[in-house]
PAKEVO-11200 format. One record per atom (N, C-alpha, C): atom name; x, y, z; residue number from 1. Coordinates in nm, 2 decimals, decimal comma, always signed. Atoms other than C-alpha are relative to their C-alpha. Layout:
BEGIN
+----+--------+--------+--------+-----+
!  a !      X !      Y !      Z !   k !
+----+--------+--------+--------+-----+
! CA !      X !      Y !      Z ! NUM !
...
+----+--------+--------+--------+-----+
END
This chain:
BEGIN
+----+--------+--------+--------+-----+
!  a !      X !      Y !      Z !   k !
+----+--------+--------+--------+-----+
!  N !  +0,14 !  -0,04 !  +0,01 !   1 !
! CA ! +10,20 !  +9,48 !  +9,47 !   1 !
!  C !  -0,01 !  +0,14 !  -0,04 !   1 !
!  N !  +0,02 !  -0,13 !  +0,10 !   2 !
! CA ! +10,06 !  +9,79 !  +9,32 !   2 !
!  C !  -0,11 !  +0,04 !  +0,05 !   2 !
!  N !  +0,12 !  -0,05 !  +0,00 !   3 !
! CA !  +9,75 ! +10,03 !  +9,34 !   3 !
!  C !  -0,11 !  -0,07 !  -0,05 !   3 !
!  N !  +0,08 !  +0,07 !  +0,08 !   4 !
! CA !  +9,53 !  +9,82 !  +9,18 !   4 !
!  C !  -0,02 !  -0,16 !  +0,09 !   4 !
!  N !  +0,00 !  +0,13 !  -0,12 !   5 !
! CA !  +9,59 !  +9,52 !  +9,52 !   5 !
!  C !  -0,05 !  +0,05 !  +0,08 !   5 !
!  N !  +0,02 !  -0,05 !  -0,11 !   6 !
! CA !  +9,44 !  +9,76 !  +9,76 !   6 !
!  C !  -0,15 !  +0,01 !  -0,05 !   6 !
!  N !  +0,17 !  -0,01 !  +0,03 !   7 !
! CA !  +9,05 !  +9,75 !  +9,83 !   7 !
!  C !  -0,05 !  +0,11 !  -0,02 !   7 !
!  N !  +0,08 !  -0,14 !  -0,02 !   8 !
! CA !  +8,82 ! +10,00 !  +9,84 !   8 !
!  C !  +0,03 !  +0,08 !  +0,08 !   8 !
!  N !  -0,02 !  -0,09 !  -0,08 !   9 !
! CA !  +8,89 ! +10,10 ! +10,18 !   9 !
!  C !  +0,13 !  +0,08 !  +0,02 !   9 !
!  N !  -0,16 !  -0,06 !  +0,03 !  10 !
! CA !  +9,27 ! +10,13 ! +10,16 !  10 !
!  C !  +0,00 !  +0,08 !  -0,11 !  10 !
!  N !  -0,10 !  -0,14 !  +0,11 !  11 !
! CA !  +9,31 ! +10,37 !  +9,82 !  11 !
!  C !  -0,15 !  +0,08 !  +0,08 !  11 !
!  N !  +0,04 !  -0,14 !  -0,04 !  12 !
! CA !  +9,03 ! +10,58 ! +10,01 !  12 !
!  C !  +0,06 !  +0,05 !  +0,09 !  12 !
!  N !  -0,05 !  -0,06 !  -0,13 !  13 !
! CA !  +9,20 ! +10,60 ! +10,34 !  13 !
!  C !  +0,13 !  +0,07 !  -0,05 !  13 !
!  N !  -0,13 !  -0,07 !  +0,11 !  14 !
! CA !  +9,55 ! +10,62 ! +10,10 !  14 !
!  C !  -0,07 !  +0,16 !  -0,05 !  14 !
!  N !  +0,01 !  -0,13 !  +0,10 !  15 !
! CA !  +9,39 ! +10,91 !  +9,91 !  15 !
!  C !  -0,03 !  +0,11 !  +0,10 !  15 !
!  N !  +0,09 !  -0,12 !  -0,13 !  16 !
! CA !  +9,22 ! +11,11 ! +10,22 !  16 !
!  C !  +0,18 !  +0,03 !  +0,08 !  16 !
!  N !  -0,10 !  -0,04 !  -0,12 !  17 !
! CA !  +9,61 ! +11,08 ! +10,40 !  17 !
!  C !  +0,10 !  +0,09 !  -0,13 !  17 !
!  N !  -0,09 !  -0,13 !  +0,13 !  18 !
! CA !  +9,78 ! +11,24 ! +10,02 !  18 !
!  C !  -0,06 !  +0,13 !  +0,04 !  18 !
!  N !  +0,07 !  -0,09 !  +0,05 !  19 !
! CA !  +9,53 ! +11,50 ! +10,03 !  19 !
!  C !  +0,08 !  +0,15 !  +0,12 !  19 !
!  N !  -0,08 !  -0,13 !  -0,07 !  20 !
! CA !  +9,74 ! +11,84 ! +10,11 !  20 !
!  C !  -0,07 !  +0,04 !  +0,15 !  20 !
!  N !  +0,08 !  -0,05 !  -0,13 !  21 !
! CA !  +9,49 ! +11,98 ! +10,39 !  21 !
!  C !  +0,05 !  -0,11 !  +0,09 !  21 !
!  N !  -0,02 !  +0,13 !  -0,06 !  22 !
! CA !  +9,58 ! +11,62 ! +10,56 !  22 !
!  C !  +0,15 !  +0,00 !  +0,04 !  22 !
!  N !  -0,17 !  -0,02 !  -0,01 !  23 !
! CA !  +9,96 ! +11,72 ! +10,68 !  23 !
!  C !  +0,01 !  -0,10 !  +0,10 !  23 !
!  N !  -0,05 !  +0,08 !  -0,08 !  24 !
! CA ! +10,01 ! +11,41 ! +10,87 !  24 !
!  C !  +0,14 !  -0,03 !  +0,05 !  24 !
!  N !  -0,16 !  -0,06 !  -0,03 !  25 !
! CA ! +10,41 ! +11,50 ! +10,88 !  25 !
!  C !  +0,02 !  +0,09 !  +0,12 !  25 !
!  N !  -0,04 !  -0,10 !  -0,05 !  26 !
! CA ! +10,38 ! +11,83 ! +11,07 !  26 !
!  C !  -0,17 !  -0,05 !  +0,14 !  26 !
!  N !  +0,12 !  +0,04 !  -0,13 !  27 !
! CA ! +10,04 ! +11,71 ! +11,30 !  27 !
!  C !  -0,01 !  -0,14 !  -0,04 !  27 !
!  N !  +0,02 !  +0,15 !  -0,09 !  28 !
! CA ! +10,01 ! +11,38 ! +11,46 !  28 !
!  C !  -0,15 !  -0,08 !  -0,05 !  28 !
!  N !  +0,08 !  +0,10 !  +0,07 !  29 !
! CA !  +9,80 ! +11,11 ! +11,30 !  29 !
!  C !  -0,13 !  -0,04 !  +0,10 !  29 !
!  N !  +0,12 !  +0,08 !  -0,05 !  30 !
! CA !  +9,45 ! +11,01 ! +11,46 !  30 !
!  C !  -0,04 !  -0,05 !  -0,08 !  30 !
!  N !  +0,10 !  +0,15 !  +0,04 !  31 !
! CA !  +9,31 ! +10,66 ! +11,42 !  31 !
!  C !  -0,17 !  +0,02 !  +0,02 !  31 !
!  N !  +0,08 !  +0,02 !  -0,06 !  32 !
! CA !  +9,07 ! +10,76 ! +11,63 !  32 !
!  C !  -0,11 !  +0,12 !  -0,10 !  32 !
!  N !  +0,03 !  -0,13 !  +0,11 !  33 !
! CA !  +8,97 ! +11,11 ! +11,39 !  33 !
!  C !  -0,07 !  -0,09 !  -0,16 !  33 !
!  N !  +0,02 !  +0,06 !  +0,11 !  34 !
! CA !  +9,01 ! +10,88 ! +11,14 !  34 !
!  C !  -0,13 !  -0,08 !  -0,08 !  34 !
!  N !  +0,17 !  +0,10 !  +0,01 !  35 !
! CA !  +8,72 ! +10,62 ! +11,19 !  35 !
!  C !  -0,09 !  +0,06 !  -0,01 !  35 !
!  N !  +0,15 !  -0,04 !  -0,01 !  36 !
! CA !  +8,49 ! +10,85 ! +11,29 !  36 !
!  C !  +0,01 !  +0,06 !  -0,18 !  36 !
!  N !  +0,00 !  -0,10 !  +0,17 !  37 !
! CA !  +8,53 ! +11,07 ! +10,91 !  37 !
!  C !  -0,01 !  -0,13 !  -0,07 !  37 !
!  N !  +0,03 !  +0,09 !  +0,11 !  38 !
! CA !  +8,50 ! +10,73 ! +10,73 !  38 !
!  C !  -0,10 !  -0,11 !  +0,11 !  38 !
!  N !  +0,07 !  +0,03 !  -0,08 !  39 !
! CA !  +8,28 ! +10,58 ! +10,98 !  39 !
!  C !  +0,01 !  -0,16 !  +0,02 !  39 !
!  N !  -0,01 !  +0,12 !  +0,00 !  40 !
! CA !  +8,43 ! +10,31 ! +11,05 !  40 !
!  C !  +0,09 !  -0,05 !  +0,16 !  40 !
!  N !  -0,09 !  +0,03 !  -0,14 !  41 !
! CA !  +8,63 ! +10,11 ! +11,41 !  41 !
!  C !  +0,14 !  -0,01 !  -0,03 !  41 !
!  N !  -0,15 !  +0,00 !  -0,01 !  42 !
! CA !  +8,99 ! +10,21 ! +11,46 !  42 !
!  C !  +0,05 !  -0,16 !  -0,05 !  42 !
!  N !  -0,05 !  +0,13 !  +0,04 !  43 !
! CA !  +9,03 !  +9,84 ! +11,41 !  43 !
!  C !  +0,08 !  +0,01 !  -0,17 !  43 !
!  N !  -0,01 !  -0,03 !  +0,15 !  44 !
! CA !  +8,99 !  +9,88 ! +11,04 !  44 !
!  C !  +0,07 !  +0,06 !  -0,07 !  44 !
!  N !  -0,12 !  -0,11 !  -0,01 !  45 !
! CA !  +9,17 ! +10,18 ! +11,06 !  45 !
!  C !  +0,16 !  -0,07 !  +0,01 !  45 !
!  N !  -0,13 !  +0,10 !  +0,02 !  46 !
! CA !  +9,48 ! +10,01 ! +11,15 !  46 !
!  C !  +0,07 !  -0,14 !  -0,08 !  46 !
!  N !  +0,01 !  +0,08 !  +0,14 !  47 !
! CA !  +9,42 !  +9,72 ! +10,95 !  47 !
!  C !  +0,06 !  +0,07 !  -0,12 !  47 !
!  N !  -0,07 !  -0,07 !  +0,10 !  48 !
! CA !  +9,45 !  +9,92 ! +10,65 !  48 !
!  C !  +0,08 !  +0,07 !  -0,03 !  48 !
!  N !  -0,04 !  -0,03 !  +0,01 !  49 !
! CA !  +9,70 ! +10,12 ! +10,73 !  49 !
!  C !  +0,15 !  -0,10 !  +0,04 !  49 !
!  N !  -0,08 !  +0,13 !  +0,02 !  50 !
! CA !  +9,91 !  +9,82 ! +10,78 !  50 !
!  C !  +0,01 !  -0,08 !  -0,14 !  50 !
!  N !  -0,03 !  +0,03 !  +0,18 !  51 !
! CA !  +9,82 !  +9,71 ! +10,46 !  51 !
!  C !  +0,04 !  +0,08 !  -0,08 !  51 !
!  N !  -0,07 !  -0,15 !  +0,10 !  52 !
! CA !  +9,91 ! +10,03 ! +10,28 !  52 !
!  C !  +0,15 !  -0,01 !  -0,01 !  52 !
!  N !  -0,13 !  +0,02 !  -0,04 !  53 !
! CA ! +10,27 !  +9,96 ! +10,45 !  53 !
!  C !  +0,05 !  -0,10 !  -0,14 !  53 !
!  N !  -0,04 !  +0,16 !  +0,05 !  54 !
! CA ! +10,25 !  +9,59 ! +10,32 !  54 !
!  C !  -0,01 !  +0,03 !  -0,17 !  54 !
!  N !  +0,03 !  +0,02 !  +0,11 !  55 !
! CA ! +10,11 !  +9,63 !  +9,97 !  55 !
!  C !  +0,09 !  +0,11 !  -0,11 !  55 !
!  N !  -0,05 !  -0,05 !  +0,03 !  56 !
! CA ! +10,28 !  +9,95 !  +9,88 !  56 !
!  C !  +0,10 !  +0,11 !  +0,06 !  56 !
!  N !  -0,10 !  -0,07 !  -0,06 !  57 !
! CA ! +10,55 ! +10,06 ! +10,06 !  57 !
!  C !  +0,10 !  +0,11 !  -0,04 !  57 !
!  N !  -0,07 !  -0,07 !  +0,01 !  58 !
! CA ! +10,74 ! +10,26 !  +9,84 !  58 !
!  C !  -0,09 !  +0,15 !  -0,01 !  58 !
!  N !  +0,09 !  -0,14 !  -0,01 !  59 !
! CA ! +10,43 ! +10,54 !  +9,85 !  59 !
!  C !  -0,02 !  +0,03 !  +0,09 !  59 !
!  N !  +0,01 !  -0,02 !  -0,13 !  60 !
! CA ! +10,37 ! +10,54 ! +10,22 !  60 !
!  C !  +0,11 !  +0,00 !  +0,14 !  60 !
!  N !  -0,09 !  -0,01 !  -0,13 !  61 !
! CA ! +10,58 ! +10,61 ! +10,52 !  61 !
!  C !  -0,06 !  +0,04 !  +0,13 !  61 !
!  N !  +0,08 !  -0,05 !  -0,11 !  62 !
! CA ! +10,47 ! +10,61 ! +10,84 !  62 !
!  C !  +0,12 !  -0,05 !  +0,13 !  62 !
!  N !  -0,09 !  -0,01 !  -0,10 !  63 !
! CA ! +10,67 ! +10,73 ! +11,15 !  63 !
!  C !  -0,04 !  +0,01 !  +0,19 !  63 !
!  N !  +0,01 !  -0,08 !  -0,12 !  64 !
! CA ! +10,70 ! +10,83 ! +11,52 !  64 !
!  C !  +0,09 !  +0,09 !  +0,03 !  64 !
!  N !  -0,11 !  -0,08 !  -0,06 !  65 !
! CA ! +10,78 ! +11,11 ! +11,62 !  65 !
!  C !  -0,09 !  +0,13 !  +0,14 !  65 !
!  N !  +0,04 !  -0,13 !  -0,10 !  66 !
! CA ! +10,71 ! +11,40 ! +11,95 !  66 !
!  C !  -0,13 !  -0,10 !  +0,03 !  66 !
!  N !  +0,09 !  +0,04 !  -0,05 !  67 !
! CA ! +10,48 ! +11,15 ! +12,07 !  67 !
!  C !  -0,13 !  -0,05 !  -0,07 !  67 !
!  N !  +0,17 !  +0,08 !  +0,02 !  68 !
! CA ! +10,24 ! +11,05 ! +11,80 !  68 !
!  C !  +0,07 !  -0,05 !  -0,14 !  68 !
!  N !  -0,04 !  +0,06 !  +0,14 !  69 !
! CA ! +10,26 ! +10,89 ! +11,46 !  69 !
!  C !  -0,01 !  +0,07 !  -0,10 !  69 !
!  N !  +0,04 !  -0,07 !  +0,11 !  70 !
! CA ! +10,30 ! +11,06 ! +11,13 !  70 !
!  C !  +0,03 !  -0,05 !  -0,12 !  70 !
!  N !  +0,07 !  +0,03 !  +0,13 !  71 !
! CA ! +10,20 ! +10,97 ! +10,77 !  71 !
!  C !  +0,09 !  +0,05 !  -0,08 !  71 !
!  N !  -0,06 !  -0,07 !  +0,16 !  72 !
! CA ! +10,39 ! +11,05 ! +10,44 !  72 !
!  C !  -0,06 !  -0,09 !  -0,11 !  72 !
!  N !  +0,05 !  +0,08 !  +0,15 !  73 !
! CA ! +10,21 ! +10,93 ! +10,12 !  73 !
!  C !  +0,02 !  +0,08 !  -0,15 !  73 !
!  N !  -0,02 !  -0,09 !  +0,16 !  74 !
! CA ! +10,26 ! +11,03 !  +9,74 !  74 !
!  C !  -0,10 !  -0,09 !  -0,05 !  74 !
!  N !  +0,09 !  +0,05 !  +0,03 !  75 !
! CA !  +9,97 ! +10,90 !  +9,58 !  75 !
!  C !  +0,11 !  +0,01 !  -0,20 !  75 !
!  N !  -0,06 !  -0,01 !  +0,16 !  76 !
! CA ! +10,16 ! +10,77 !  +9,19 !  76 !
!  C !  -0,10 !  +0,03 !  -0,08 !  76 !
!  N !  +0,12 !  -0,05 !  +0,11 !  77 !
! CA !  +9,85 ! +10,80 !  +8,99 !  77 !
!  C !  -0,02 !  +0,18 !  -0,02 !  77 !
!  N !  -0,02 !  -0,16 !  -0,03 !  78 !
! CA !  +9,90 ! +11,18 !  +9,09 !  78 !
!  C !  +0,14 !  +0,05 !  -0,06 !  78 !
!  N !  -0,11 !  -0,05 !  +0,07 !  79 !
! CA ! +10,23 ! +11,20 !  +8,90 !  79 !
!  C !  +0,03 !  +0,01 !  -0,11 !  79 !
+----+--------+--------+--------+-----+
END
């Protein structure tokens, strides 16, 4: 799968977790942050970021660590 399999909400949620100010590496991932800034239910939120996993795995990584989850994405269209 590719950038071009992912809906609307996934390459926005994708693009908002690339975006430098967005250090989801070094600070701890909220779902809960997340929804409200795209105004949408953690549900969703997780959803998509399960699909992000699924669809394009080799641009997303998402870990645990020190207690919360953290994010790594490269957005390819940016390269």
């Amino acid at each position: 799968m590719a950038m071009a399999d992912l809906t609307k909400f996934e390459k926005r949620i994708f693009k908002w977790i690339c975006l430098e100010d967005n250090d989801f590496v070094n600070n701890p991932w909220s779902t809960k942050k997340a929804a409200k800034a795209f105004k949408v239910d953690e549900d969703e939120v997780y959803d998509a970021l399960a699909a992000l996993t699924e669809k394009i795995p080799h641009h997303i990584y998402v870990h645990y660590k020190d207690g919360g989850i953290r994010i790594k994405a490269e957005d390819p269209e940016e390269n």
